[in-house]
Each structure stands twice: as C-alpha cells, then as structure tokens.
C-alpha positions as CSV (number, residue, x, y, z in Angstrom):
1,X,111.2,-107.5,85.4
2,X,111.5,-110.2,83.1
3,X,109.1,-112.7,82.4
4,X,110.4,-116.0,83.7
5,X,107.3,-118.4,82.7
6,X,105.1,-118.8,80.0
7,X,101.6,-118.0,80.3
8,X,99.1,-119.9,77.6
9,X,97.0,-118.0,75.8
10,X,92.7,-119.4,77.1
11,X,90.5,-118.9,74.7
12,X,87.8,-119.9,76.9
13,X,88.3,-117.1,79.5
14,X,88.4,-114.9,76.6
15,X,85.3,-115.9,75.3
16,X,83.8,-116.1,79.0
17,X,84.7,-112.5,80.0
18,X,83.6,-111.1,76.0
19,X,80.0,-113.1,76.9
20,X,80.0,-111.4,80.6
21,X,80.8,-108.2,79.0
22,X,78.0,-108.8,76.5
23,X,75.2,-109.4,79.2
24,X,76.4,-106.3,81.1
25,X,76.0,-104.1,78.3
26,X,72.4,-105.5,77.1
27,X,71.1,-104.8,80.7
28,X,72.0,-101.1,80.8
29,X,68.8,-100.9,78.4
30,X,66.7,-103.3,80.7
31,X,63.9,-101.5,82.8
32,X,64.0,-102.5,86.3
33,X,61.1,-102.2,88.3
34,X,61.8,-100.6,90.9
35,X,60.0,-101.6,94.4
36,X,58.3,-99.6,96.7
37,X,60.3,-97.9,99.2
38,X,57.7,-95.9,100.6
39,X,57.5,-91.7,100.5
40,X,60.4,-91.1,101.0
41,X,61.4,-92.7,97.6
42,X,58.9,-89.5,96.3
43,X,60.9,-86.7,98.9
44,X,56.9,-86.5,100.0
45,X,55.5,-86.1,96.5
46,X,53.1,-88.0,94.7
47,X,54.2,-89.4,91.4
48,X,50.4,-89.2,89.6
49,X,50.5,-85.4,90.0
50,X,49.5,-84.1,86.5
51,X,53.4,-82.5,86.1
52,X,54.7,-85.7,86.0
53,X,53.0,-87.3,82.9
54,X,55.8,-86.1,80.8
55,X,59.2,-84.5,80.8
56,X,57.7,-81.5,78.8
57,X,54.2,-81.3,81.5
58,X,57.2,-81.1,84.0
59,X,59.5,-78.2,83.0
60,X,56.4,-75.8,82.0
61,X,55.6,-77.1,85.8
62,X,58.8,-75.7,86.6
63,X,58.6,-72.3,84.4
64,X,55.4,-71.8,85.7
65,X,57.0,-71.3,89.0
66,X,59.9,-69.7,88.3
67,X,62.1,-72.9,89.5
68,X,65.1,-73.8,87.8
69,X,66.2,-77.2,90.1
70,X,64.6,-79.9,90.4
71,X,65.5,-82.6,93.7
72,X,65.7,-86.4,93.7
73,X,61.9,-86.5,94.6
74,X,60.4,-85.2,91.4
75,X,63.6,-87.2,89.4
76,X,62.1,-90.6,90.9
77,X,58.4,-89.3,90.1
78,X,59.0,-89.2,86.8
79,X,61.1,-92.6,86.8
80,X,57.7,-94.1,88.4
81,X,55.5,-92.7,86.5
82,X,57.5,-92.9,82.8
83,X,59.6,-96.0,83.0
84,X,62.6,-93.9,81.7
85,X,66.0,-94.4,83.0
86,X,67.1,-91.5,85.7
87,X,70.3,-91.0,83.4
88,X,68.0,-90.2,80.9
89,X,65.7,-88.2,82.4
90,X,68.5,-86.2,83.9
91,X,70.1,-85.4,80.4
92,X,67.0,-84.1,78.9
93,X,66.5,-81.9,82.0
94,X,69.7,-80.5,81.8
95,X,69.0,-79.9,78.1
96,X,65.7,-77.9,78.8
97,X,68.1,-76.1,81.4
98,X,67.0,-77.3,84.9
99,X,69.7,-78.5,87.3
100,X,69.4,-81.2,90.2
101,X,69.6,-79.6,93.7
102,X,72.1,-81.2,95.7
103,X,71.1,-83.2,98.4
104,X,71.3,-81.7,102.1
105,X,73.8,-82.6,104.6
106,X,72.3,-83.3,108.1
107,X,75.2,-81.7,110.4
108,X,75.2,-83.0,114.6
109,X,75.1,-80.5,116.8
110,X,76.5,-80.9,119.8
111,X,74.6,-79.9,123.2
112,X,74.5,-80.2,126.6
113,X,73.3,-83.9,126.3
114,X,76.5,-84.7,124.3
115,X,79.4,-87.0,125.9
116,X,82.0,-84.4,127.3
117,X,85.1,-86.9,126.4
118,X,84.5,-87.4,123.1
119,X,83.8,-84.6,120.7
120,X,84.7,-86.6,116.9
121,X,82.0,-89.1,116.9
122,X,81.5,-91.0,113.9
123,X,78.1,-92.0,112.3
124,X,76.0,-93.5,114.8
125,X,77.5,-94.0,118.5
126,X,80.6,-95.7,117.3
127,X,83.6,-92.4,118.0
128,X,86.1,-92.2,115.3
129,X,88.8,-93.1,117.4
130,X,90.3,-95.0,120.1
131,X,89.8,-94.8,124.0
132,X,91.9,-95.3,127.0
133,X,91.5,-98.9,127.4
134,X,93.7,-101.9,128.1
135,X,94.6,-101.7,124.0
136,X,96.8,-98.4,124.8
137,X,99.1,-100.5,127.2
138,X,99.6,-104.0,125.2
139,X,103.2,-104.3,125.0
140,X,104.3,-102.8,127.9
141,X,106.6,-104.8,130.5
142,X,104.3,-105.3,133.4
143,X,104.8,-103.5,136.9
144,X,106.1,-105.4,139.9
145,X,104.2,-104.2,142.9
C-alpha cells in the first residue's frame, strides 16, 4: 500500500523512548528487596540454614545427598540470603550441574460432592462454558400462546 501522507520525523520521541530504554536496562542490575511473603516464599525452608550461605555451601549440600534438582524454595533461600539475582543464581547452578524441579500441578478430582451437570469447570467455581439460560434463546421470534 502506498504511503499517501507524510509522516515528520520527532526527534523528541526518539530521544524519549532511547531515555526509557536506557532506564530499563540500568534497572536489570538494581537489587530489589524483595518483601516478605511468608513460608511459602521458602517452599517451608529456612533461608539461614548453613547450605545457603553460598552457592558453593549449597551444591556440596546437594552432593552430599545425592540430589541433583533443586525447587523454587531453596532458589529464593539463596536470593534472601545472597542478594543475587535468581537469573543468576540459576545459571551458575546449571553450570555446577543441578537442574530446577518443575513445579507441581494440583489436578481436581472429581467426587461424589461434585456438580453432576457440569463436568469442565474452570479455576475456581466459575465453569468454562455456558449454561442453559435465557442467553441461549436471545434472538428467537417469541411464541404466541
């Protein structure tokens, strides 16, 4: 399609995105303190445990018992307790040779307590689709009766 208009070239929203991208970059490096969300931040586990003082205390931690994942607990123990980005941390894991377990996936199981007329629910009590109410008429020419 051929361009029917011209379009001036703005310095100023040029220089306004380069500044934006600028500021993004710098605060990948920032450290964030992160706040307390309680244990289950920790998966349970307490971040002034002597294995996670430092990344090398951690993988003879590991060796020692024959483990080679880690989960998202003892990640965000040693992001408390080190102040190093998770990124990072997970890199040099990976390069002593420990993997991250994958999170489980809680599955519903249906019962006898579940609802007999609906057996896709979504997340929470809302169902994944629609029901039999007035919304599967509209449109319809009315009745005479």
């Amino acid at each position: 399609m051929a361009r029917v208009s011209y379009i001036p070239h703005d310095q100023d929203a040029e220089d306004r995105k380069a500044e934006w991208k600028a500021d993004r970059k710098a605060m990948r490096n920032e450290h964030v303190e992160m706040r307390d969300q309680g244990p289950a931040r920790f998966n349970g586990k307490d971040p002034e445990d002597p294995e996670y003082e430092t990344v090398v205390d951690f993988v003879e931690y590991q060796d020692d018992n024959d483990e080679t994942e880690y989960d998202f607990g003892d990640l965000n123990c040693l992001n408390a307790r080190m102040g190093i980005r998770i990124q990072d941390l997970k890199a040099e894991l990976a390069e002593w040779g420990l993997t991250l377990k994958h999170r489980a996936f809680e599955h519903e199981i249906r019962g006898f307590t579940s609802n007999n007329h609906d057996r896709w629910y979504g997340k929470g009590a809302s169902p994944t689709h629609g029901g039999g109410g007035g919304d599967s008429i509209v449109g319809m020419a009315g009745q005479a009766g």
